[in-house]
PDBQT receptor file of N, H, CA, C and O in Angstrom, charges set to zero:
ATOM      1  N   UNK A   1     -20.851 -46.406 -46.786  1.00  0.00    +0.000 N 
ATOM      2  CA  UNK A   1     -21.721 -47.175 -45.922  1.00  0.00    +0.000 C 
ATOM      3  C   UNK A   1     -23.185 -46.801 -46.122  1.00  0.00    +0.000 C 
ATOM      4  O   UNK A   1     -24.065 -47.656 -46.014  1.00  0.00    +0.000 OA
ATOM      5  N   UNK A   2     -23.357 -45.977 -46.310  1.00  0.00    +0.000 N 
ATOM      6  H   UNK A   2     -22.642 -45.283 -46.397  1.00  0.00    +0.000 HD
ATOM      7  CA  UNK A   2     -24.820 -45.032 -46.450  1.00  0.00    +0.000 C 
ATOM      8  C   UNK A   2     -25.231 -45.960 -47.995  1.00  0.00    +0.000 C 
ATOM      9  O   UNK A   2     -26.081 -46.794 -48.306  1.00  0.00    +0.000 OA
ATOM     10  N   UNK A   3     -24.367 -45.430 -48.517  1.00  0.00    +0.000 N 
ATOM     11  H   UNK A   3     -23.677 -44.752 -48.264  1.00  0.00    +0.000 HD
ATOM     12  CA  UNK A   3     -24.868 -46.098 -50.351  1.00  0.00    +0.000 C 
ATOM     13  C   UNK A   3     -25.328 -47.581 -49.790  1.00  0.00    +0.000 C 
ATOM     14  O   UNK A   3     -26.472 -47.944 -50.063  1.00  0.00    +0.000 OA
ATOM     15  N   UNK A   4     -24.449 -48.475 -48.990  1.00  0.00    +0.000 N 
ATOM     16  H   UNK A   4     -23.520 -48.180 -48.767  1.00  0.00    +0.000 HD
ATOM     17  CA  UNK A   4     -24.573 -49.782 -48.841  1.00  0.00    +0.000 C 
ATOM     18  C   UNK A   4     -26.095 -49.883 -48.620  1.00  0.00    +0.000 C 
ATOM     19  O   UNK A   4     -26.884 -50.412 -49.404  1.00  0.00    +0.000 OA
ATOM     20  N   UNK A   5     -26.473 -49.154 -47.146  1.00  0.00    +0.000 N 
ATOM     21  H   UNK A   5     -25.832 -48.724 -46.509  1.00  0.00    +0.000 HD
ATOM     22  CA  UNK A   5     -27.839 -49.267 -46.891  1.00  0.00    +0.000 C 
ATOM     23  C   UNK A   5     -29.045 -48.456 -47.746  1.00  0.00    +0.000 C 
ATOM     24  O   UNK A   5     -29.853 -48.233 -46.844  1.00  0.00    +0.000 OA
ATOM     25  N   UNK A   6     -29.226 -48.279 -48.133  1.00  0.00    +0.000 N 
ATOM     26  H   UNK A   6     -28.570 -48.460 -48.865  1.00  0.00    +0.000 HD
ATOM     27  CA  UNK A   6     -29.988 -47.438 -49.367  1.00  0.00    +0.000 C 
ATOM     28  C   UNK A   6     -30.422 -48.449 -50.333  1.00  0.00    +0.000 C 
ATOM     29  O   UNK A   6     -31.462 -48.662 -50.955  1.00  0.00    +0.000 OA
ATOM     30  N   UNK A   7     -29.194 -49.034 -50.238  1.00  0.00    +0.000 N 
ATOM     31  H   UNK A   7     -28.349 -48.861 -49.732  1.00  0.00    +0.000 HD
ATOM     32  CA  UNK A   7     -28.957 -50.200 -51.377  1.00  0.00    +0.000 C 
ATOM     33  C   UNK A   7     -30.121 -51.272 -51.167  1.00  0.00    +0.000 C 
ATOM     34  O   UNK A   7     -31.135 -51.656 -51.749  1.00  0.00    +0.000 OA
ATOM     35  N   UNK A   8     -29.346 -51.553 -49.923  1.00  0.00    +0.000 N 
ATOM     36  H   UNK A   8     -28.522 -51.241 -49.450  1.00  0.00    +0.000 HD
ATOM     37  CA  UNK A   8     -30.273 -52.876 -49.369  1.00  0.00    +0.000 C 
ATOM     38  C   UNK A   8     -31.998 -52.551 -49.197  1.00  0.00    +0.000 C 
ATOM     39  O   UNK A   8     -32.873 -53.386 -49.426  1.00  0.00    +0.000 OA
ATOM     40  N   UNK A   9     -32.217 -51.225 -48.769  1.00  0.00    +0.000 N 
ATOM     41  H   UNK A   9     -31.506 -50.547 -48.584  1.00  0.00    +0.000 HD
ATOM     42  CA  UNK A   9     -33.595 -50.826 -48.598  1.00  0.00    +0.000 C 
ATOM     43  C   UNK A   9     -34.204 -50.686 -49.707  1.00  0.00    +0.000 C 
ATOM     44  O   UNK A   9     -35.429 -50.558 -49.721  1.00  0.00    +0.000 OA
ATOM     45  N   UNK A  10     -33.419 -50.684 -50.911  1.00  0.00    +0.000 N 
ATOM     46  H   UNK A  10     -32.424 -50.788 -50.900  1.00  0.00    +0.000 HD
ATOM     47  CA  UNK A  10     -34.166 -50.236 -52.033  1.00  0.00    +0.000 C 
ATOM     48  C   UNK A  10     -34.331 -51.655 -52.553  1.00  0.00    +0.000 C 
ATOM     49  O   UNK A  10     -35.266 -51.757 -53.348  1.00  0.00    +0.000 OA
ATOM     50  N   UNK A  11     -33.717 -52.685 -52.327  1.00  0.00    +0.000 N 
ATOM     51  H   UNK A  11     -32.958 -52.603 -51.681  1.00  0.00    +0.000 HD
ATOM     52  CA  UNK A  11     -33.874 -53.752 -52.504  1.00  0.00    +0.000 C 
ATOM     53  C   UNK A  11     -34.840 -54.718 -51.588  1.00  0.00    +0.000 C 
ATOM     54  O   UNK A  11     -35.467 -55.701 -51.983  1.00  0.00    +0.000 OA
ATOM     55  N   UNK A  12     -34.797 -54.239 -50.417  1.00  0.00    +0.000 N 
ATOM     56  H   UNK A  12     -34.288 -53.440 -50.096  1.00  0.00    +0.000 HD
ATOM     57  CA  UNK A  12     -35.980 -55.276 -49.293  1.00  0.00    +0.000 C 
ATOM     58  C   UNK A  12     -37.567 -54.192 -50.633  1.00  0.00    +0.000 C 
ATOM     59  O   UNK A  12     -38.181 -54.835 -51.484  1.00  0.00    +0.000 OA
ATOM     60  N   UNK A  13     -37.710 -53.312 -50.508  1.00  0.00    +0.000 N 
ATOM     61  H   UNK A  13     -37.212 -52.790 -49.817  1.00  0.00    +0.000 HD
ATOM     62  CA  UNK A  13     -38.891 -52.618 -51.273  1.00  0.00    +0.000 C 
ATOM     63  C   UNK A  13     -39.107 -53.680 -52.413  1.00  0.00    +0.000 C 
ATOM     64  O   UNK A  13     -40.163 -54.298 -52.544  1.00  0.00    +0.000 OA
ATOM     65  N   UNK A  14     -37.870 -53.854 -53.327  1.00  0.00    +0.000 N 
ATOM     66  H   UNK A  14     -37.011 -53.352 -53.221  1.00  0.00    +0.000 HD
ATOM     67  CA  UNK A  14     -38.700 -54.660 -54.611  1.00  0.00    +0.000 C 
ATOM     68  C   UNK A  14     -38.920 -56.085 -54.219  1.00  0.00    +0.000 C 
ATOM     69  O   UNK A  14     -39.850 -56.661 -54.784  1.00  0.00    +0.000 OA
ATOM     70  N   UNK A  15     -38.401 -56.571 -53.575  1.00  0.00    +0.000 N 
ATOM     71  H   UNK A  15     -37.645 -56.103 -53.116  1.00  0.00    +0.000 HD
ATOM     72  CA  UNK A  15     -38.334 -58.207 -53.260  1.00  0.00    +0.000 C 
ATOM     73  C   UNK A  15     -39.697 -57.968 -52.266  1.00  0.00    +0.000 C 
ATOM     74  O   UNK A  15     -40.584 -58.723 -52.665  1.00  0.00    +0.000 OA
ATOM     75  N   UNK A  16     -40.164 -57.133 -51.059  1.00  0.00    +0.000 N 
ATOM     76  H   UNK A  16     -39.443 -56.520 -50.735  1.00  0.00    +0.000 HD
ATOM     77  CA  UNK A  16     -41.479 -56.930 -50.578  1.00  0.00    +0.000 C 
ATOM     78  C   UNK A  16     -42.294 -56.529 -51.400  1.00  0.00    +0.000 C 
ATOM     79  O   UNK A  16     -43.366 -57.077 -51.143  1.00  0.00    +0.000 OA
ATOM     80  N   UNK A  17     -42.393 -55.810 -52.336  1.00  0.00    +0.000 N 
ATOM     81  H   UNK A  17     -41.523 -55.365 -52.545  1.00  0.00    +0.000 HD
ATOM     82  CA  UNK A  17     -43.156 -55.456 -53.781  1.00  0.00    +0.000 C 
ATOM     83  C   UNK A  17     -43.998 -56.405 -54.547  1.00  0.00    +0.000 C 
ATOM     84  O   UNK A  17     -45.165 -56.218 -54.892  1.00  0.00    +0.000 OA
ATOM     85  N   UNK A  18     -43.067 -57.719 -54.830  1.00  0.00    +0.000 N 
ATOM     86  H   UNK A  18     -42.119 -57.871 -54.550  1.00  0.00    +0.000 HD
ATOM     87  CA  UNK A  18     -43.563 -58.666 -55.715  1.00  0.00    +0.000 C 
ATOM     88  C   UNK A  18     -44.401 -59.221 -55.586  1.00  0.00    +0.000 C 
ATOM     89  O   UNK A  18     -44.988 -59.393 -56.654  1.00  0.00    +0.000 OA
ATOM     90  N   UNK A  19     -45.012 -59.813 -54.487  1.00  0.00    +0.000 N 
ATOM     91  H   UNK A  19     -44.535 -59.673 -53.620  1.00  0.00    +0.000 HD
ATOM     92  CA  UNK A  19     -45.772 -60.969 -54.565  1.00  0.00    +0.000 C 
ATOM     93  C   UNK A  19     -47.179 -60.186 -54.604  1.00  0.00    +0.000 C 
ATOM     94  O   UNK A  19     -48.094 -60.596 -55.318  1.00  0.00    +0.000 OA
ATOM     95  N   UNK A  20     -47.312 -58.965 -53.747  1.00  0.00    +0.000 N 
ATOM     96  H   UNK A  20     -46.568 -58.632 -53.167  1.00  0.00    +0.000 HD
ATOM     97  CA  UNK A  20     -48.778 -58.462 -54.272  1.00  0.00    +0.000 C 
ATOM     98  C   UNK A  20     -48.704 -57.650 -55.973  1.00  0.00    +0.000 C 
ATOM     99  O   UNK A  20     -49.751 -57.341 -56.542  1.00  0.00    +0.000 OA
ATOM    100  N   UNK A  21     -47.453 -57.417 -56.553  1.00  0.00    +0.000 N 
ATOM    101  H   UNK A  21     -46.602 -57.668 -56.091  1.00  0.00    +0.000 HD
ATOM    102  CA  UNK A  21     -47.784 -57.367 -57.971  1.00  0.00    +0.000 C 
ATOM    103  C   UNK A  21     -48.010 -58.281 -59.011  1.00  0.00    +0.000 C 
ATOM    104  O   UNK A  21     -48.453 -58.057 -60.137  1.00  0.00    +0.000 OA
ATOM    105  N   UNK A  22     -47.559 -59.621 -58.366  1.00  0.00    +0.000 N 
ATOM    106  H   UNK A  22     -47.199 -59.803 -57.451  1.00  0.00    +0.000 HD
ATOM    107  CA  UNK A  22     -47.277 -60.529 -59.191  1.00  0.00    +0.000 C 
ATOM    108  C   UNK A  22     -48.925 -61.176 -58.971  1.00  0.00    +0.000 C 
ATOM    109  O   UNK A  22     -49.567 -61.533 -59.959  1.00  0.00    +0.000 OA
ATOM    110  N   UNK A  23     -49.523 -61.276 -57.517  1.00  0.00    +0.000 N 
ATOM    111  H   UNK A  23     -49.002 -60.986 -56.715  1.00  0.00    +0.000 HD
ATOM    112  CA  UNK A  23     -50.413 -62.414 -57.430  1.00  0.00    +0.000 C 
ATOM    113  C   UNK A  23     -51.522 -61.343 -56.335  1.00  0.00    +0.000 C 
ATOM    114  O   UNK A  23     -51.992 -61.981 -55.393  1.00  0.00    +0.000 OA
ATOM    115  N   UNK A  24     -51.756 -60.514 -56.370  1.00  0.00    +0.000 N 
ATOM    116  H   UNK A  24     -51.374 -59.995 -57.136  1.00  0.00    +0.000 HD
ATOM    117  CA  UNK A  24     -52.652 -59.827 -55.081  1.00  0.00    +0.000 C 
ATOM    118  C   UNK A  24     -53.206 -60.545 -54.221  1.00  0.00    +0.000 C 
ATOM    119  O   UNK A  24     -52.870 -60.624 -53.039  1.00  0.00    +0.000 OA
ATOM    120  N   UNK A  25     -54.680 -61.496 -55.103  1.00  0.00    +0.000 N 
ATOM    121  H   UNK A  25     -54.953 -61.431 -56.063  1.00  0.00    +0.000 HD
ATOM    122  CA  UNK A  25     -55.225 -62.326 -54.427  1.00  0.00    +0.000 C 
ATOM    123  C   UNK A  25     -54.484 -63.648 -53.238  1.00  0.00    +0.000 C 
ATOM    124  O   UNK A  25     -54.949 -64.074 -52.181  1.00  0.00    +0.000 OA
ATOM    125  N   UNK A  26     -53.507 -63.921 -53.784  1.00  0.00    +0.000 N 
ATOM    126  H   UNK A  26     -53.130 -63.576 -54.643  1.00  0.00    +0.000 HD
ATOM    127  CA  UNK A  26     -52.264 -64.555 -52.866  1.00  0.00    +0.000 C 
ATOM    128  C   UNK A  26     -51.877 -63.882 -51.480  1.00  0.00    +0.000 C 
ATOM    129  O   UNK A  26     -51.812 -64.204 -50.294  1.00  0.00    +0.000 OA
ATOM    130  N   UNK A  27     -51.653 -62.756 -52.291  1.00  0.00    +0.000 N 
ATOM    131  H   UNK A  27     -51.706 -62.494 -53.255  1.00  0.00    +0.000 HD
ATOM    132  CA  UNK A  27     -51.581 -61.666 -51.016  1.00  0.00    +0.000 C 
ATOM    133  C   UNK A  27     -52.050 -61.556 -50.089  1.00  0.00    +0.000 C 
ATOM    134  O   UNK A  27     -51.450 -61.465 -49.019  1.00  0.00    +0.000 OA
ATOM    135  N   UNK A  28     -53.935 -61.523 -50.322  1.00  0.00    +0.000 N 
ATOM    136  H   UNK A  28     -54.423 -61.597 -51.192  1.00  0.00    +0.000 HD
ATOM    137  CA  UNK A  28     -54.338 -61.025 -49.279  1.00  0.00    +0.000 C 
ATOM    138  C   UNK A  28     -54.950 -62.242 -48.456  1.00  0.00    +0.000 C 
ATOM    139  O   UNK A  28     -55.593 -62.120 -47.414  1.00  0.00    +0.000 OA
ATOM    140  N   UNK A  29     -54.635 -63.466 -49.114  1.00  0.00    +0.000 N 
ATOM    141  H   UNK A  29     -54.112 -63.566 -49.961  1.00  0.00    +0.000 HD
ATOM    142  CA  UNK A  29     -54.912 -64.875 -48.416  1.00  0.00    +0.000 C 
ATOM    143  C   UNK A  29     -53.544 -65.135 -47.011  1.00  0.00    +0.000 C 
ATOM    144  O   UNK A  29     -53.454 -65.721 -45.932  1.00  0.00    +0.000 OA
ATOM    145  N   UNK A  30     -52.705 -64.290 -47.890  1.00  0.00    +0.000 N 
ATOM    146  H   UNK A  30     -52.778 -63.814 -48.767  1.00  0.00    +0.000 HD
ATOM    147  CA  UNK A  30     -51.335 -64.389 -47.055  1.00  0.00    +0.000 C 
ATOM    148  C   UNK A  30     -51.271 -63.917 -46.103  1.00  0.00    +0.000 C 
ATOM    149  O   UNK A  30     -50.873 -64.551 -45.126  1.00  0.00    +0.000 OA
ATOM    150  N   UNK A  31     -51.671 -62.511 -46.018  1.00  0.00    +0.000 N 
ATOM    151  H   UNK A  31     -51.995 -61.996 -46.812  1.00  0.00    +0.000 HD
ATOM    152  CA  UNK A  31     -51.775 -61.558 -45.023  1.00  0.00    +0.000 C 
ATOM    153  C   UNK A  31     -53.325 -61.803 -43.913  1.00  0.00    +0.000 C 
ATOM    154  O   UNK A  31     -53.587 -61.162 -42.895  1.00  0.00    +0.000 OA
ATOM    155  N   UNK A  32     -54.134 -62.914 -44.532  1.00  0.00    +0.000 N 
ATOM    156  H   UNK A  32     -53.922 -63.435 -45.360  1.00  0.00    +0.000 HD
ATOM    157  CA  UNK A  32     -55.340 -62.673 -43.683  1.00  0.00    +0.000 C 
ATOM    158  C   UNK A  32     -54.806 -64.256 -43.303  1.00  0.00    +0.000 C 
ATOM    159  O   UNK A  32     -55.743 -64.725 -42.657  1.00  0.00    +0.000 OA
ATOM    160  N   UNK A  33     -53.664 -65.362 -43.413  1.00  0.00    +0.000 N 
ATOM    161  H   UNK A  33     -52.903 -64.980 -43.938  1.00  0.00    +0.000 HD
ATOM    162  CA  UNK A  33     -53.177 -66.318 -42.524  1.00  0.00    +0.000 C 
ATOM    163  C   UNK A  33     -52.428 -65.851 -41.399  1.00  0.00    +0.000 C 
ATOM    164  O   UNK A  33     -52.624 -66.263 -40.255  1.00  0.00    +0.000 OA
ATOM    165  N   UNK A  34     -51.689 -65.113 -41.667  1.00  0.00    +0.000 N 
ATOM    166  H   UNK A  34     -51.529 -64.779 -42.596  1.00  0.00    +0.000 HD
ATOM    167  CA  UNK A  34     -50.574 -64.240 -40.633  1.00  0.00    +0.000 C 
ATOM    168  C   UNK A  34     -51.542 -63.578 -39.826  1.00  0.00    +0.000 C 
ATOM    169  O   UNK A  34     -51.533 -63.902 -38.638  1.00  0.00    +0.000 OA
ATOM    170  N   UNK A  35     -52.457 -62.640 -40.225  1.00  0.00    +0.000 N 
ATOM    171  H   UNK A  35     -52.464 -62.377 -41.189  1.00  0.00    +0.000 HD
ATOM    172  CA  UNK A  35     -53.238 -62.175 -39.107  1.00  0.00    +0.000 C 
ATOM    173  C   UNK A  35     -53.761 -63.089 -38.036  1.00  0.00    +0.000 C 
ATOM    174  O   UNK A  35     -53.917 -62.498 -36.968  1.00  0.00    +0.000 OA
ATOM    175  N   UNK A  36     -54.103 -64.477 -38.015  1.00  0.00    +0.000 N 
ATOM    176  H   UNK A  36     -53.977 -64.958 -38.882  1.00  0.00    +0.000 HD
ATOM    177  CA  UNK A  36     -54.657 -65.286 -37.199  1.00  0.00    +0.000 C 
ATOM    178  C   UNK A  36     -53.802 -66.497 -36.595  1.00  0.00    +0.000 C 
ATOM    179  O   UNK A  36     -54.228 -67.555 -36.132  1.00  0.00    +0.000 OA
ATOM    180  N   UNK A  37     -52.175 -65.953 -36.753  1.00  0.00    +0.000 N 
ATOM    181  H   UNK A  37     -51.829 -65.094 -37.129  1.00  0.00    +0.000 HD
ATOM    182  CA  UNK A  37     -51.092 -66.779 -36.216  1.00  0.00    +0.000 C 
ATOM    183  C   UNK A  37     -51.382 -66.201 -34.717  1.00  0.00    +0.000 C 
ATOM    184  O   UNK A  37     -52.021 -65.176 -34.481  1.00  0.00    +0.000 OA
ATOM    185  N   UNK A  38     -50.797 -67.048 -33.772  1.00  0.00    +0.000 N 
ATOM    186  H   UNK A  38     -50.278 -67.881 -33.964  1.00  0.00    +0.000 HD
ATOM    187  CA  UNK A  38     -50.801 -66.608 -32.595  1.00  0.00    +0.000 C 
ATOM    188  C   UNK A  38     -49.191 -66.088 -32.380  1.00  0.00    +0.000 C 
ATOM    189  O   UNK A  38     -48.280 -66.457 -33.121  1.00  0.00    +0.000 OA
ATOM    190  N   UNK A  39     -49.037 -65.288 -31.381  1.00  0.00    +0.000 N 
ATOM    191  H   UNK A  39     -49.777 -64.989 -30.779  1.00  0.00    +0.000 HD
ATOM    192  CA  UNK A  39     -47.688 -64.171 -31.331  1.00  0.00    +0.000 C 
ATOM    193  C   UNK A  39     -46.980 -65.211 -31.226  1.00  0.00    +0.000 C 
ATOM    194  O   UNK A  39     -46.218 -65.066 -32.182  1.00  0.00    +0.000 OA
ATOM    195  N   UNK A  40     -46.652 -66.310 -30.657  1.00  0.00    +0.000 N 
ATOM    196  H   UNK A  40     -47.271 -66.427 -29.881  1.00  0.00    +0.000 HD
ATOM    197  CA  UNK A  40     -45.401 -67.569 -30.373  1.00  0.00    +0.000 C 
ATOM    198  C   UNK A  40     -44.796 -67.394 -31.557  1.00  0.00    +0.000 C 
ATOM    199  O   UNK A  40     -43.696 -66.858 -31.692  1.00  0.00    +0.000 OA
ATOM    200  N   UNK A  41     -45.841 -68.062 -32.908  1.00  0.00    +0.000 N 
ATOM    201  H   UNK A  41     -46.735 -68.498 -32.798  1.00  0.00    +0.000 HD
ATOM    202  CA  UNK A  41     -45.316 -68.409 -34.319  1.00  0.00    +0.000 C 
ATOM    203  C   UNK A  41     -45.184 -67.056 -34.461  1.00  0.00    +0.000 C 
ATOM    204  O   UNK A  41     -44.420 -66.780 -33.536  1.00  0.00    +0.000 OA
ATOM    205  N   UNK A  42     -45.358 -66.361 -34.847  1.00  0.00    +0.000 N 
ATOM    206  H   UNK A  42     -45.978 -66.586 -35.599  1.00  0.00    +0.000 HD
ATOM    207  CA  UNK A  42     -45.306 -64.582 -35.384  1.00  0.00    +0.000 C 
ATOM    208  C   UNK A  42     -44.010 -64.316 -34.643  1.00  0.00    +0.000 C 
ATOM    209  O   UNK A  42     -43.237 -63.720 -35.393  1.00  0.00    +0.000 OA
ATOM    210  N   UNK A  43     -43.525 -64.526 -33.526  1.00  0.00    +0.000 N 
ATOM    211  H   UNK A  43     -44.153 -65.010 -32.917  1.00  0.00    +0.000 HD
ATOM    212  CA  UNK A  43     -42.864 -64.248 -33.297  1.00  0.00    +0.000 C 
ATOM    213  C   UNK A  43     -41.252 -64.944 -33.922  1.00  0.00    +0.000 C 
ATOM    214  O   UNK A  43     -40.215 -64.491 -34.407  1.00  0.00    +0.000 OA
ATOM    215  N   UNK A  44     -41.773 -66.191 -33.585  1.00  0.00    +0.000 N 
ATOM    216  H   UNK A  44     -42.616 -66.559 -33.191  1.00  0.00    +0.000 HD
ATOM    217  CA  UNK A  44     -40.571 -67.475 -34.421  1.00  0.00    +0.000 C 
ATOM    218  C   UNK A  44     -40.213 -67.165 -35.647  1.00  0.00    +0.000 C 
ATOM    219  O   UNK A  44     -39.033 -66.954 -35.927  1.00  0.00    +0.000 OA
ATOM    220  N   UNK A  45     -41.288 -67.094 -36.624  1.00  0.00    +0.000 N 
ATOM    221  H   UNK A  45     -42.246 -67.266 -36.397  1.00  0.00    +0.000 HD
ATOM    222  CA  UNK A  45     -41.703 -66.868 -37.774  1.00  0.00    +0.000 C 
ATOM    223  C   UNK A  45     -40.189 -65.372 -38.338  1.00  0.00    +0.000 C 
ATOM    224  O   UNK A  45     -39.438 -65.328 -39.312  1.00  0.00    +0.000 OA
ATOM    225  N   UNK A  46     -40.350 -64.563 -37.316  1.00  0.00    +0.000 N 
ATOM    226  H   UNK A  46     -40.961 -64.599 -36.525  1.00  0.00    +0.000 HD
ATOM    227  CA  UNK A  46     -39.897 -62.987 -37.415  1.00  0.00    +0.000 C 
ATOM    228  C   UNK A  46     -38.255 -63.430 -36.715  1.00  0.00    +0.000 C 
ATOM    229  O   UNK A  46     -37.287 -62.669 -36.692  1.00  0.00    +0.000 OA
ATOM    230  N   UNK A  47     -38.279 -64.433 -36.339  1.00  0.00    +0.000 N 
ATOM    231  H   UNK A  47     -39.065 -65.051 -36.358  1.00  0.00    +0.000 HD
ATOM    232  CA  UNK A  47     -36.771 -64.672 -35.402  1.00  0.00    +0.000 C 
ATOM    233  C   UNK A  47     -36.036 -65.124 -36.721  1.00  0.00    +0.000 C 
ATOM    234  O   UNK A  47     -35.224 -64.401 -37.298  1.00  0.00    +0.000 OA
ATOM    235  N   UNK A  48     -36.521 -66.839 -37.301  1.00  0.00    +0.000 N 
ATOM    236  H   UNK A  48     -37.181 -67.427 -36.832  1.00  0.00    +0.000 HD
ATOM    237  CA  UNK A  48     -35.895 -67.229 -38.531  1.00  0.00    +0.000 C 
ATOM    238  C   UNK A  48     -36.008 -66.419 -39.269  1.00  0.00    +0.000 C 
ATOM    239  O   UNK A  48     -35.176 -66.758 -40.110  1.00  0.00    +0.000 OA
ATOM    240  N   UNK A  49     -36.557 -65.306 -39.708  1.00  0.00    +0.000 N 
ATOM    241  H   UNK A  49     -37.233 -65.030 -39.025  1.00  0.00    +0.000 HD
ATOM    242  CA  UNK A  49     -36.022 -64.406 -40.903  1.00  0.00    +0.000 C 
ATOM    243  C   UNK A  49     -35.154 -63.698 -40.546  1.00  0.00    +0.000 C 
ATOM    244  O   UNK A  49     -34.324 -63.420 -41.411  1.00  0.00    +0.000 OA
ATOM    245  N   UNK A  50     -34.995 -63.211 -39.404  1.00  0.00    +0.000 N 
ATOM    246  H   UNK A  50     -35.669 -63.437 -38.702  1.00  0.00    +0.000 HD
ATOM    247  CA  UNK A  50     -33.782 -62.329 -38.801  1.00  0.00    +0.000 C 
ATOM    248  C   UNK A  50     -32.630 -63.062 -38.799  1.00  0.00    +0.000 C 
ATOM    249  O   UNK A  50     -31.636 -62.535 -39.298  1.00  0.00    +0.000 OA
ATOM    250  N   UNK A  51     -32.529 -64.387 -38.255  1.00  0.00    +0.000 N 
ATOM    251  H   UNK A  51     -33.337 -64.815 -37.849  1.00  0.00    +0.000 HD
ATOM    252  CA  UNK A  51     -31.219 -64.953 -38.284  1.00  0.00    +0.000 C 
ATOM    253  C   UNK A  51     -30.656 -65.358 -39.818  1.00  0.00    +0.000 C 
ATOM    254  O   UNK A  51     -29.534 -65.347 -40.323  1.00  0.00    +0.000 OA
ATOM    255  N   UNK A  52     -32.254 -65.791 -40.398  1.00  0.00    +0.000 N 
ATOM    256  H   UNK A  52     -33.165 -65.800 -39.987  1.00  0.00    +0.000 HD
ATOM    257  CA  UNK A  52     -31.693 -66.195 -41.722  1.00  0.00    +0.000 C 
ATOM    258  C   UNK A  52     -30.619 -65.106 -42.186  1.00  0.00    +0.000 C 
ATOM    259  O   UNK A  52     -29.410 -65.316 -42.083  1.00  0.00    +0.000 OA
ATOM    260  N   UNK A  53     -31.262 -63.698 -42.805  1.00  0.00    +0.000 N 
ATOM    261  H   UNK A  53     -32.244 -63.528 -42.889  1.00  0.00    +0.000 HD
ATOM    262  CA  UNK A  53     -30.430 -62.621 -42.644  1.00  0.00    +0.000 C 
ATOM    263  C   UNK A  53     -29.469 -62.845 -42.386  1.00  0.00    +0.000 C 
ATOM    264  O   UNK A  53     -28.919 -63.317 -43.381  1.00  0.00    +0.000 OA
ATOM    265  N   UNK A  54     -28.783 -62.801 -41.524  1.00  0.00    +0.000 N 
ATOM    266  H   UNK A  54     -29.231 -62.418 -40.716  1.00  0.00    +0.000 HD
ATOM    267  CA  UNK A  54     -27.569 -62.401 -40.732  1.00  0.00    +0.000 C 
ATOM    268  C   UNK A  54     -26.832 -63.371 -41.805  1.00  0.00    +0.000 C 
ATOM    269  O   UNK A  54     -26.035 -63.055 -42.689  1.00  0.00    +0.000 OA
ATOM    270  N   UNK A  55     -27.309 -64.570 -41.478  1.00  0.00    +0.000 N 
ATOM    271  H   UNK A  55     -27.956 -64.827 -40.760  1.00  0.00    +0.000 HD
ATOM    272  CA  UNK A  55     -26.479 -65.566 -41.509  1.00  0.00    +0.000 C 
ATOM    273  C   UNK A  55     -25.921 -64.943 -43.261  1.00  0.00    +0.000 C 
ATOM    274  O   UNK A  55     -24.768 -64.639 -43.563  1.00  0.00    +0.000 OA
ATOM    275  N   UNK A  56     -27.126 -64.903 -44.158  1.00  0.00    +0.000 N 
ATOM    276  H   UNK A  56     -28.063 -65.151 -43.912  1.00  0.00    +0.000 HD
ATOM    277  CA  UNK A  56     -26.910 -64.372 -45.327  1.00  0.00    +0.000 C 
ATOM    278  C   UNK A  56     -25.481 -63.496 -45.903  1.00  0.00    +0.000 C 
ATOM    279  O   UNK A  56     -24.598 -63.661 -46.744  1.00  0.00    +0.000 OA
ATOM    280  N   UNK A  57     -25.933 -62.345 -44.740  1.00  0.00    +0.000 N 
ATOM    281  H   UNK A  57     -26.651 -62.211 -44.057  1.00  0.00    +0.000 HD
ATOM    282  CA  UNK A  57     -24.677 -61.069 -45.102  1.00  0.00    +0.000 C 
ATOM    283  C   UNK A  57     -23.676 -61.650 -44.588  1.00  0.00    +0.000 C 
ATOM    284  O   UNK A  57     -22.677 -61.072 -45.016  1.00  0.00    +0.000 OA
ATOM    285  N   UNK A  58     -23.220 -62.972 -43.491  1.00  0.00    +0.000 N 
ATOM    286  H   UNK A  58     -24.031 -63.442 -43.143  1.00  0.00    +0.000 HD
ATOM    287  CA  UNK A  58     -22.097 -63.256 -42.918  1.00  0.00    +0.000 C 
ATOM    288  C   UNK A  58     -21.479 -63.862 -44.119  1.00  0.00    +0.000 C 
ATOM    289  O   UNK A  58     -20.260 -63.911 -44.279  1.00  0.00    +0.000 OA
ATOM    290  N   UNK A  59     -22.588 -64.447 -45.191  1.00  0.00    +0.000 N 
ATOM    291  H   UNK A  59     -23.579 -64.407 -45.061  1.00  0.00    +0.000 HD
ATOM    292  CA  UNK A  59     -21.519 -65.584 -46.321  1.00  0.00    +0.000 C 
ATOM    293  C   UNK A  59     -21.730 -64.330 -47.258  1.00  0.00    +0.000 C 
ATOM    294  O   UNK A  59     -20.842 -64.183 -48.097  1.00  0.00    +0.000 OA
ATOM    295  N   UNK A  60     -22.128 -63.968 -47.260  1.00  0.00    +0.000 N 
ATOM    296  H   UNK A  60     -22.849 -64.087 -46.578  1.00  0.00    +0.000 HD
ATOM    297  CA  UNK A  60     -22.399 -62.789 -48.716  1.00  0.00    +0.000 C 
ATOM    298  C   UNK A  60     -20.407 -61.759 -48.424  1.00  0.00    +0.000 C 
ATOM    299  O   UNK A  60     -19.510 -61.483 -49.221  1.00  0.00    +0.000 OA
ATOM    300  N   UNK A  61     -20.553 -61.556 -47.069  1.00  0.00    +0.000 N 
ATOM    301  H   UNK A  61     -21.282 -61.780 -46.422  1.00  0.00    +0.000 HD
ATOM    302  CA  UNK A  61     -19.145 -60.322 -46.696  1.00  0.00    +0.000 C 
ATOM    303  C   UNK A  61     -18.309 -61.567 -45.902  1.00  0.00    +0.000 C 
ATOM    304  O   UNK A  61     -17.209 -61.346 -45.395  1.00  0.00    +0.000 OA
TER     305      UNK A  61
């Protein structure tokens, strides 16, 4: 179980990794849109990735 999660963390790192190696300037256009979301969307925004998730590992296992 341990290996499992290790796994996955070492994997959220490269898939979070990419886009400022691949494109920086993207990046920091990205990160300075998100800064000026208001918490509703930021929050929504952070809900659909969580469920997406789930839903993911439910068809993945």
């Amino acid at each position: 179980m341990w290996q499992d999660l290790w796994t996955a963390v070492a994997l959220l790192l490269v898939v979070e990794g990419l886009l400022p190696f691949v494109s920086p300037a993207m990046m920091r256009r990205t990160l300075l849109q998100v800064a000026q979301m208001d918490d509703r969307a930021l929050r929504f925004s952070g809900l659909v990735c969580m469920l997406s998730g789930v839903v993911l590992l439910y068809l993945v296992h």
